[in-house]
N, CA, C and O of each residue as an XYZ file, in Angstrom:
592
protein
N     -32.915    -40.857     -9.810
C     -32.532    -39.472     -9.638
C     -32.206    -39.230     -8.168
O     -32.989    -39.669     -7.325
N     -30.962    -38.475     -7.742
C     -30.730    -38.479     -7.022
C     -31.450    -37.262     -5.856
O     -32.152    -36.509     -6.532
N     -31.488    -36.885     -4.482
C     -32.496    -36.088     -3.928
C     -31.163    -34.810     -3.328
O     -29.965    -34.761     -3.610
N     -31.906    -34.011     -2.534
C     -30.873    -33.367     -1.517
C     -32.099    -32.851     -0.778
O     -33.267    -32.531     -1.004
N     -31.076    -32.950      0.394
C     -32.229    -32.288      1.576
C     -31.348    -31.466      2.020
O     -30.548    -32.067      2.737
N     -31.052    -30.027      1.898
C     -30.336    -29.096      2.818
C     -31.081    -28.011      2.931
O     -32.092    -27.794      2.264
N     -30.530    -27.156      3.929
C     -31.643    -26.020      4.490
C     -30.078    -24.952      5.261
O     -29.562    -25.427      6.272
N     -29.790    -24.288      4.977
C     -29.407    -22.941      5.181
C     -29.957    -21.753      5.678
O     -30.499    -20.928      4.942
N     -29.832    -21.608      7.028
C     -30.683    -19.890      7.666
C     -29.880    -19.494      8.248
O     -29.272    -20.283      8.971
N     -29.425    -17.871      8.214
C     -29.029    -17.011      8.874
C     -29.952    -16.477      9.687
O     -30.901    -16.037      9.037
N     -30.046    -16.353     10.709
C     -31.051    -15.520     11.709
C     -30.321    -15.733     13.327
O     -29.182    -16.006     13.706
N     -31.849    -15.402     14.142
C     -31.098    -14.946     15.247
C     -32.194    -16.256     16.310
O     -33.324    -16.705     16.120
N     -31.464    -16.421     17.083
C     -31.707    -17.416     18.199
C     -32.874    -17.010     19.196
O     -32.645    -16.022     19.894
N     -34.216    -17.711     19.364
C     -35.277    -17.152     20.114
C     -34.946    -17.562     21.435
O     -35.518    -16.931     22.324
N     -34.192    -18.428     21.771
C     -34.817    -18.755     23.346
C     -32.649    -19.829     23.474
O     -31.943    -20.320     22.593
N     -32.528    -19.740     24.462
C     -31.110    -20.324     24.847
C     -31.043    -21.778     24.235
O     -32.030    -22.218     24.824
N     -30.596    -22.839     23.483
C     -30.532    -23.731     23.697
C     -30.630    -25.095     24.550
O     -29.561    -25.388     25.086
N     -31.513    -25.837     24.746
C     -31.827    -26.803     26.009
C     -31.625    -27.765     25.629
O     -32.024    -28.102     24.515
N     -30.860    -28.639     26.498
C     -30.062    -29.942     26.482
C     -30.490    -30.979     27.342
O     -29.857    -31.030     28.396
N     -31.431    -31.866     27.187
C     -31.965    -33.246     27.532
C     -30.270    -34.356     27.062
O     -29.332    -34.100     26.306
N     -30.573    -35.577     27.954
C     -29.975    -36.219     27.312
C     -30.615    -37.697     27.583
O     -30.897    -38.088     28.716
N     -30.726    -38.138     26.904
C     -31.198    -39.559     26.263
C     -30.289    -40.677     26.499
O     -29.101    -40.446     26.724
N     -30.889    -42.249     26.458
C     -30.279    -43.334     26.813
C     -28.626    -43.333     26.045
O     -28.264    -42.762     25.016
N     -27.816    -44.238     27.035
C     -26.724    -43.855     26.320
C     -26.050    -42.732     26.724
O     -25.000    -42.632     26.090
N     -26.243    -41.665     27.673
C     -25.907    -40.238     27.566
C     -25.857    -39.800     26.299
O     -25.000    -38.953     26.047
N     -26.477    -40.122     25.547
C     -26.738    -38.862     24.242
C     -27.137    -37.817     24.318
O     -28.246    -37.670     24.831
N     -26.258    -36.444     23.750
C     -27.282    -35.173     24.287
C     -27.955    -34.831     23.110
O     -27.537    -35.180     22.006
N     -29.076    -34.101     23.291
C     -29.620    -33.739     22.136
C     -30.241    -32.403     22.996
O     -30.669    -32.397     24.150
N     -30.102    -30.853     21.670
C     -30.636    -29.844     22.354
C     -31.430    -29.384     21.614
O     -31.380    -30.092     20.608
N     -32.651    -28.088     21.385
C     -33.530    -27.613     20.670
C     -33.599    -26.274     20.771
O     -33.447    -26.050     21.972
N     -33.736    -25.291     20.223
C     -34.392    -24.150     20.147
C     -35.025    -23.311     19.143
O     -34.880    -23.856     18.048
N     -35.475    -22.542     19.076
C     -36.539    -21.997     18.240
C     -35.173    -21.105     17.285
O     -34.017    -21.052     17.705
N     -35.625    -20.490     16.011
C     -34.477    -20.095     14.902
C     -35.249    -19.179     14.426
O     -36.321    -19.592     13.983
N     -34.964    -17.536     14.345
C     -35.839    -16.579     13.629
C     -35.327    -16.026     12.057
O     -34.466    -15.157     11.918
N     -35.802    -16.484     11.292
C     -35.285    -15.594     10.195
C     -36.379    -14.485      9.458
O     -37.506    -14.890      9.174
N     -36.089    -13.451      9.245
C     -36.678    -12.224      8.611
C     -36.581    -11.786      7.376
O     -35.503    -11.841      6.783
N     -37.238    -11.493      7.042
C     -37.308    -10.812      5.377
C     -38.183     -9.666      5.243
O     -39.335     -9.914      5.596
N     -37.948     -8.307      4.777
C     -38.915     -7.523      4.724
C     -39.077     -6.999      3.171
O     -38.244     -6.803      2.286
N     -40.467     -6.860      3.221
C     -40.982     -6.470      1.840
C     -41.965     -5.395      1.753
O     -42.612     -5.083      2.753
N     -42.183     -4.598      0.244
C     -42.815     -3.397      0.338
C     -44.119     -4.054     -0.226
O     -44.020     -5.002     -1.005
N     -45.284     -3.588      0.136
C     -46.576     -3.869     -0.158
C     -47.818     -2.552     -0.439
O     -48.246     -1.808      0.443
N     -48.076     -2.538     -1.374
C     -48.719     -1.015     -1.964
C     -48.324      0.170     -0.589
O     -48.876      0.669      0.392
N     -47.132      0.189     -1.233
C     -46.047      1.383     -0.493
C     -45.648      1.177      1.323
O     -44.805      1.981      1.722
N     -46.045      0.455      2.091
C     -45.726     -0.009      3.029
C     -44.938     -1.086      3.375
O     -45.011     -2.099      2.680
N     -44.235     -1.050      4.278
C     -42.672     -1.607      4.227
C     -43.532     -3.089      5.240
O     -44.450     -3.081      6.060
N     -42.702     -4.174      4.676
C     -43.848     -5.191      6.053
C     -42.288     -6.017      6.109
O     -41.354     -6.333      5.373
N     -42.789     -6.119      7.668
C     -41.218     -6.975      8.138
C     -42.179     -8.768      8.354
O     -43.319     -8.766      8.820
N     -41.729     -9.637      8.085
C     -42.662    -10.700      8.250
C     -41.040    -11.775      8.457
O     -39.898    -11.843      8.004
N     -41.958    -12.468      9.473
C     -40.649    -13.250     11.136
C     -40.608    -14.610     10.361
O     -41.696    -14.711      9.794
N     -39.849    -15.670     10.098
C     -40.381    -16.947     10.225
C     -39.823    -17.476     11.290
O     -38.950    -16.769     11.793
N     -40.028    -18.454     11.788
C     -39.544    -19.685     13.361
C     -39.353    -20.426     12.591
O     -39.971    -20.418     11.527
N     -38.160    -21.561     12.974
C     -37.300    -22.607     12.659
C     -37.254    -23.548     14.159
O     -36.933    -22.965     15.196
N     -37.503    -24.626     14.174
C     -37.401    -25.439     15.246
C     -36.550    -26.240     14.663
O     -36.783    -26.929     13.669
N     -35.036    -26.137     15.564
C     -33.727    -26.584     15.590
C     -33.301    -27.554     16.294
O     -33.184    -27.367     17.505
N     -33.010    -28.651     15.806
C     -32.511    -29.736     16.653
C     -31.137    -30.383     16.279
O     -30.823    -30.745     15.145
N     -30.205    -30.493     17.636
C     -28.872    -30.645     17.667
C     -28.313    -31.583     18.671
O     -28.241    -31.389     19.885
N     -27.890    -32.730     17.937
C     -27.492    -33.757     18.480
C     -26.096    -34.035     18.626
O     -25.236    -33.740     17.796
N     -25.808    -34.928     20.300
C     -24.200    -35.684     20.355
C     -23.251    -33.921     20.663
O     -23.638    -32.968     21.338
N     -22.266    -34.043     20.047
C     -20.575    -33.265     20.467
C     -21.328    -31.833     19.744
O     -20.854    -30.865     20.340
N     -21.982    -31.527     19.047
C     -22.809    -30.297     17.995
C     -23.591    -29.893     19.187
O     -23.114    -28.882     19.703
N     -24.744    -30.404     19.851
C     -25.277    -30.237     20.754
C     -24.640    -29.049     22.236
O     -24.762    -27.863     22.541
N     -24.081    -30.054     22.685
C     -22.569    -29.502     23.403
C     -22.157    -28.217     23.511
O     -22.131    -27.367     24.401
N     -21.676    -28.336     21.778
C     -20.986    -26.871     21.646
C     -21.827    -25.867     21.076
O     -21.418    -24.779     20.672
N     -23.457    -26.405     21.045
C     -24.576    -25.414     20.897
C     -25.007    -24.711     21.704
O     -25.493    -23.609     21.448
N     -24.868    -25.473     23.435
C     -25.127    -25.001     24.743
C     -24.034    -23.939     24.906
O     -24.062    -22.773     25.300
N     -22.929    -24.861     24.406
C     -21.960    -24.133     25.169
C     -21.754    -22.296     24.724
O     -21.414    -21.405     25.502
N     -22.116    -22.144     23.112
C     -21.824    -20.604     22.746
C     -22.778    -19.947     21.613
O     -22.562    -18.916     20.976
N     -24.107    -20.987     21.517
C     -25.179    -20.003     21.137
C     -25.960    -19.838     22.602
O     -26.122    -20.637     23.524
N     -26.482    -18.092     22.364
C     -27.340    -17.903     22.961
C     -28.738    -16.852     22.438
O     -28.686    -16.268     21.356
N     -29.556    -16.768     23.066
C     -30.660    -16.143     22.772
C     -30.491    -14.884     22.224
O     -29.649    -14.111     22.681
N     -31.315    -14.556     21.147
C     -30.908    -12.874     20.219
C     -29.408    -12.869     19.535
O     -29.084    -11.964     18.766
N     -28.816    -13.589     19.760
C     -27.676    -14.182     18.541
C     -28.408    -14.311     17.004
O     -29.395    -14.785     16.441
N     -26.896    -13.358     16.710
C     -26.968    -14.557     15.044
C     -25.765    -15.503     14.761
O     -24.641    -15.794     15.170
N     -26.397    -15.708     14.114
C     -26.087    -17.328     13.512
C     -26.517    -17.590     12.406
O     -27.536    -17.082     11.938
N     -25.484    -18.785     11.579
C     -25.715    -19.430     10.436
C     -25.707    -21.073     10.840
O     -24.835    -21.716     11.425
N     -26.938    -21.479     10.335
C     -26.865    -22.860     10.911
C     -27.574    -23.951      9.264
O     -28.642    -23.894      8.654
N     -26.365    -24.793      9.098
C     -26.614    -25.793      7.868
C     -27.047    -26.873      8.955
O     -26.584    -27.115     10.070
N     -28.576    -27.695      7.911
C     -29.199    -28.820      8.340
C     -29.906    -29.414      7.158
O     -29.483    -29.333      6.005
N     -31.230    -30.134      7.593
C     -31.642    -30.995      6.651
C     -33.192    -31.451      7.751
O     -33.371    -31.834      8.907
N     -34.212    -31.056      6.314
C     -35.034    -30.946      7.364
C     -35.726    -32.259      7.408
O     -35.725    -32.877      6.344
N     -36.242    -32.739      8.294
C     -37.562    -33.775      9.221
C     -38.569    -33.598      9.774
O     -38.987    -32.716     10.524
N     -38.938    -34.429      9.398
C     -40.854    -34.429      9.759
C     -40.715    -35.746     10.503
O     -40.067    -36.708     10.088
N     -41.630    -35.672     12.054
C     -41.688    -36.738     12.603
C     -43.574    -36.350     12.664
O     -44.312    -35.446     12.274
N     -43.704    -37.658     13.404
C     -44.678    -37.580     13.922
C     -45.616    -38.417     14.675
O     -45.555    -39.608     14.368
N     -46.719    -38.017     15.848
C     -46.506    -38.672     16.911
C     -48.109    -38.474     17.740
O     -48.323    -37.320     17.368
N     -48.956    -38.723     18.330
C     -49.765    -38.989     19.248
C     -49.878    -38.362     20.099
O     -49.150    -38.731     21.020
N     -50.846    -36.964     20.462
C     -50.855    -36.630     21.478
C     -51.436    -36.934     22.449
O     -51.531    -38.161     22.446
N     -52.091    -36.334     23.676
C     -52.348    -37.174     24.785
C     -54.357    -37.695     24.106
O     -54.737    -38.866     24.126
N     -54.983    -36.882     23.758
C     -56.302    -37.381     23.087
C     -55.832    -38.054     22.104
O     -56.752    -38.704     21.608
N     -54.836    -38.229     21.560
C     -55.004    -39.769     20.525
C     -54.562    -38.977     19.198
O     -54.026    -39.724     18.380
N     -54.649    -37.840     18.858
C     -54.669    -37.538     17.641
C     -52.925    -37.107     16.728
O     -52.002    -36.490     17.260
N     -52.932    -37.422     15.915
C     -51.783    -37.635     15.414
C     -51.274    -36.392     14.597
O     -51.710    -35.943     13.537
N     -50.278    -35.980     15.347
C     -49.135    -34.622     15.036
C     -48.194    -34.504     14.216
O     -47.484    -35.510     14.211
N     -47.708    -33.311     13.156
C     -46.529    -33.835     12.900
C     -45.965    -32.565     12.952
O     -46.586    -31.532     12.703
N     -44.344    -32.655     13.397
C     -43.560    -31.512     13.523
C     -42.371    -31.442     12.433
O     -41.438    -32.243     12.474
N     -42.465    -30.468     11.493
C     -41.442    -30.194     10.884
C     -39.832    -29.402     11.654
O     -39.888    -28.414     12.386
N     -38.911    -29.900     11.386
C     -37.761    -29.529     12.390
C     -36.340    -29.850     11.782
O     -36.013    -30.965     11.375
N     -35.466    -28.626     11.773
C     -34.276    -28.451     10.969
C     -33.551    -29.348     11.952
O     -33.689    -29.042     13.136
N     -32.717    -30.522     11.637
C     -31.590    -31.238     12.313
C     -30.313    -30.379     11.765
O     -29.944    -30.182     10.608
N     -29.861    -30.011     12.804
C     -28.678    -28.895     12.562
C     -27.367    -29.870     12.394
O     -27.096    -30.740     13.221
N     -26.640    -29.628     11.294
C     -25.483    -30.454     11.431
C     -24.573    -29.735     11.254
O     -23.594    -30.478     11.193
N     -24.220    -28.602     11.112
C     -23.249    -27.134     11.663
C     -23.677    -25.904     11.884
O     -24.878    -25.824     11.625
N     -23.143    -24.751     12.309
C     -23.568    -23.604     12.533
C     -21.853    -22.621     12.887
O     -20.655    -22.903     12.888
N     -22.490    -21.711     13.079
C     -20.825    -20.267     12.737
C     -21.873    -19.403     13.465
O     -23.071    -19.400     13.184
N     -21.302    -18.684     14.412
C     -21.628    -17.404     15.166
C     -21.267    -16.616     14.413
O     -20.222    -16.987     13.878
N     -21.785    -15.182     13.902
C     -22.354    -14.606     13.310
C     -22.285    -13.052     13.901
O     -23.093    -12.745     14.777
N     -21.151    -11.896     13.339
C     -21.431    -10.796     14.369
C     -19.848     -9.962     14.064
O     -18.974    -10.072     13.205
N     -20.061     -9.087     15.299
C     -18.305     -8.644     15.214
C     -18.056     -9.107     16.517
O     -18.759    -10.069     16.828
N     -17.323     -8.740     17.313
C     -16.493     -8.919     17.973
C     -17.137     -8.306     19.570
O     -16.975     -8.711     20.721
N     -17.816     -7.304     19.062
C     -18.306     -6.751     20.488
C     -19.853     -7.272     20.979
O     -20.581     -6.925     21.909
N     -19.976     -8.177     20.000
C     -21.185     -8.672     20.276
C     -20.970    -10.054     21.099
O     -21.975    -10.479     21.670
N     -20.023    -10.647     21.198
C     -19.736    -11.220     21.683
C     -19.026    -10.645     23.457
O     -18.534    -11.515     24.176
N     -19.064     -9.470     23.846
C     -17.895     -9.095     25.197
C     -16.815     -8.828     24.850
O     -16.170     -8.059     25.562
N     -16.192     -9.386     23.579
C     -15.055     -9.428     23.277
C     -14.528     -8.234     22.678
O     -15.184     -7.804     21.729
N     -12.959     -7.268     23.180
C     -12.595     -6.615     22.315
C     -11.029     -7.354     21.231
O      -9.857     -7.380     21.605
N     -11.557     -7.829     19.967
C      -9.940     -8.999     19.869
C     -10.477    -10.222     19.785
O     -11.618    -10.615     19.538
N      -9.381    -10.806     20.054
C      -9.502    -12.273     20.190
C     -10.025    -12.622     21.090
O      -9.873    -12.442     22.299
N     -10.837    -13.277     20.361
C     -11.979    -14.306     21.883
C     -10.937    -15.699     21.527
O     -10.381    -15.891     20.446
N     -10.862    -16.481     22.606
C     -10.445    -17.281     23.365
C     -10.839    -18.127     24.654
O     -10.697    -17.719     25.807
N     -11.628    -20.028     24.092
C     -12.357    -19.992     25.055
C     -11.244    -20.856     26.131
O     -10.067    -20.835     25.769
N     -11.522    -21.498     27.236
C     -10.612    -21.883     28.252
C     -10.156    -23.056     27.226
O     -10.834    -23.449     26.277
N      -9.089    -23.458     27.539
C      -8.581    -24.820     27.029
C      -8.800    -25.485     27.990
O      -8.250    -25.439     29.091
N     -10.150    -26.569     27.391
C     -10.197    -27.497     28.389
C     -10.016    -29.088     27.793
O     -10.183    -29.275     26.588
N      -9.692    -30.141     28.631
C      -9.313    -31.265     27.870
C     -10.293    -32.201     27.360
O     -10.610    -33.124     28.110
N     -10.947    -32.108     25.962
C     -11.656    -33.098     25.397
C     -11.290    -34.629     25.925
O     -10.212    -34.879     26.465
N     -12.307    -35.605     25.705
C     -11.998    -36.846     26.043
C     -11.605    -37.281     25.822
O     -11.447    -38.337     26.436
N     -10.731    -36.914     24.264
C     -10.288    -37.612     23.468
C      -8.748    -37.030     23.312
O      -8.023    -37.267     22.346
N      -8.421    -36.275     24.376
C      -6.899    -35.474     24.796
C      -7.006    -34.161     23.645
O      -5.921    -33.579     23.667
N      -7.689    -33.690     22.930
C      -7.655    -32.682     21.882
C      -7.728    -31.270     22.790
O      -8.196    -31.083     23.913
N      -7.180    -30.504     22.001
C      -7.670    -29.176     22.894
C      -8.412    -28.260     21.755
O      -8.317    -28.225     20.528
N      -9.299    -27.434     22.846
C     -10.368    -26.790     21.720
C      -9.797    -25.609     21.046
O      -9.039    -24.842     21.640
N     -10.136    -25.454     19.856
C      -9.698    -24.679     18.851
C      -9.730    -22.990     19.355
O     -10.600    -22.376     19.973
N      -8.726    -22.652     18.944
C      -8.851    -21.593     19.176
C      -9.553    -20.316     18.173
O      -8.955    -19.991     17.147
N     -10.661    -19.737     18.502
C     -11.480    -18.773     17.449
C     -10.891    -17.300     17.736
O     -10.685    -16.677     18.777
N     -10.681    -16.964     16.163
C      -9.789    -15.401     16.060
C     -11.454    -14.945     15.312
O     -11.995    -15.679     14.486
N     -11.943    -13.903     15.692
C     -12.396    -12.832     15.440
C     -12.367    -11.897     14.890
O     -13.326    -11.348     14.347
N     -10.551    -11.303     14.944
C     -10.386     -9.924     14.603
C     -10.485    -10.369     12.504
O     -10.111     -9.597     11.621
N     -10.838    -11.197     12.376
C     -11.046    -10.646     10.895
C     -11.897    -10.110      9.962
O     -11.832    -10.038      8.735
N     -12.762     -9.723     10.823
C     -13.556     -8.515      9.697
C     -13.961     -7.105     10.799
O     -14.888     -6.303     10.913
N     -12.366     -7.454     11.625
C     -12.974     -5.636     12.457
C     -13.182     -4.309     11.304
O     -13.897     -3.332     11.526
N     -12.415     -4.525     10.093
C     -12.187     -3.517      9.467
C     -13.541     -3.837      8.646
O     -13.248     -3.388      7.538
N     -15.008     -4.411      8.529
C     -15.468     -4.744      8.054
C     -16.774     -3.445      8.395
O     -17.158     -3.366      9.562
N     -17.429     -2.431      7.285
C     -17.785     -1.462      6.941
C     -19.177     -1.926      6.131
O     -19.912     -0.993      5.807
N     -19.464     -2.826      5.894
C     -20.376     -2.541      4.979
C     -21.863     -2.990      6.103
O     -22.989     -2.573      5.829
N     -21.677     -3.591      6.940
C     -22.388     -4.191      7.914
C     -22.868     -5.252      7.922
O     -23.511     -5.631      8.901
N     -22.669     -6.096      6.730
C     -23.198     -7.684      6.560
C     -22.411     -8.388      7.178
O     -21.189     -8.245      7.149
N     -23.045     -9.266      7.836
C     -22.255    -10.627      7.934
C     -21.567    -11.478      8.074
O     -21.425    -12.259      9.015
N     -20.682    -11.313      6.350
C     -21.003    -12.287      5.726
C     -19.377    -11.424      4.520
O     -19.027    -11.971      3.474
């Protein structure tokens, strides 16, 4: 039988993205992922937070530094992992942690600075490509307030 490991959250970004890079120049970055849900409980409304610890590796990484930031939303597809590891008394840890393998900024247009088309610099990938250009204006007329 075959398995799947995927994990889907919309939420908002706790802390900027941070970028170590590893042997090889590999980058790899991390940050914390908030998603919310609120529910009524013998007539009281309860907002209850969860944290997501996000990890983003190589050219994803990159362009994680480069245009998520903190109190953003975002949609970010991954697949989750459990490592685990030794702390300094000896005793053995384990961290559950979403490996992000895409994500979509999340918002209108003014949440970004932008009025319109955002447009980031064309700069020259290594590989001679130039970076895509992101249009925005398609859900200015968008009223209902989701998303999505």
């Amino acid at each position: 039988m075959a398995s799947v490991n995927k994990v889907i959250l919309v939420g908002h970004l706790g802390k900027d993205p941070e970028v170590r890079y590893l042997d090889n120049n590999v980058s790899v970055c991390s940050f914390p992922f908030a998603t919310s849900e609120t529910y009524t409980k013998d007539g009281v409304r309860i907002k209850h937070t969860e944290w997501h610890n996000i990890v983003m590796w190589r050219n994803l990484a990159e362009m994680a530094v480069k245009y998520l930031q903190k109190g953003k939303l975002a949609y970010i597809e991954g697949r989750l992992r459990t490592r685990n590891y030794e702390d300094k008394e000896g005793t053995r840890r384990y961290v559950t942690e979403i490996v992000g393998e895409s994500f979509k900024l999340l918002g209108r247009p003014s949440d970004f600075g932008q009025t319109g088309k955002f447009t980031s610099q064309e700069e020259e990938k290594s590989d001679g490509e130039k970076e895509e250009e992101v249009d925005f204006t398609e859900n200015n007329d968008d009223t209902d307030g989701l998303p999505f």
